[in-house]
C-alpha angles and dihedrals in degrees: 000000000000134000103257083055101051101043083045088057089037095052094046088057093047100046104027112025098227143020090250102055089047094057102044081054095049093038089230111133116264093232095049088055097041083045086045087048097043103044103021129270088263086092093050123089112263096239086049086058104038081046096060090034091055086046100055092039101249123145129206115221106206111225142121085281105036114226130204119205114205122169097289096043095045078046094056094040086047091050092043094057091049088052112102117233095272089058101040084048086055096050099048084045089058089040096054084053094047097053082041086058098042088044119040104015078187105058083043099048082054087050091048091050099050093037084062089035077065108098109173112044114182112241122191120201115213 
């Protein structure tokens, strides 16, 4: 199942409680939108999915890897722009780590390991 398809499931639950009540909001047929979450939206007609999309506030974002911006995506991006240098500096530095930890276990399990080999860790008091 893709993405789009799980946030889409994800965010009806959220905002509406069930697939029923959602498609009788949006006037798409029950059965095209279970059919669209069960088997991916690839099957679905373009206009059905931007519609729902539209309707539960999510945003695609075009791009090699589509991206699909829901609340708490379009939160942390809005977070992330107030944040000074230093900071935006800090959270690319953990997500690196993070992508390096859901992607090569062992070139994280190396960084682990020389980030405890590390005695004296300069701290600095404000």
């Amino acid at each position: 199942m893709n993405e789009l398809t799980k946030l889409l499931k994800t965010e009806i639950k959220k905002q509406f409680r069930s697939v029923r009540q959602f498609s009788m909001y949006i006037g798409v047929p029950q059965s095209t939108i279970i059919t669209a979450l069960q088997k991916g939206v690839g099957g679905t007609s373009f206009e059905t999915v931007m519609h729902m999309c539209e309707v539960l506030n999510i945003k695609p974002v075009p791009g090699d890897n589509p991206v699909f911006l829901d609340g708490e995506k379009r939160e942390l991006l809005d977070r992330y722009a107030r944040l000074d240098d230093a900071g935006k500096k800090a959270v690319r530095a953990l997500a690196a780590v993070e992508y390096l930890r859901v992607t090569d276990e062992e070139a994280y399990a190396e960084f682990s390991r020389k980030l405890a080999s590390v005695d004296d860790v300069p701290v600095t008091e404000d």
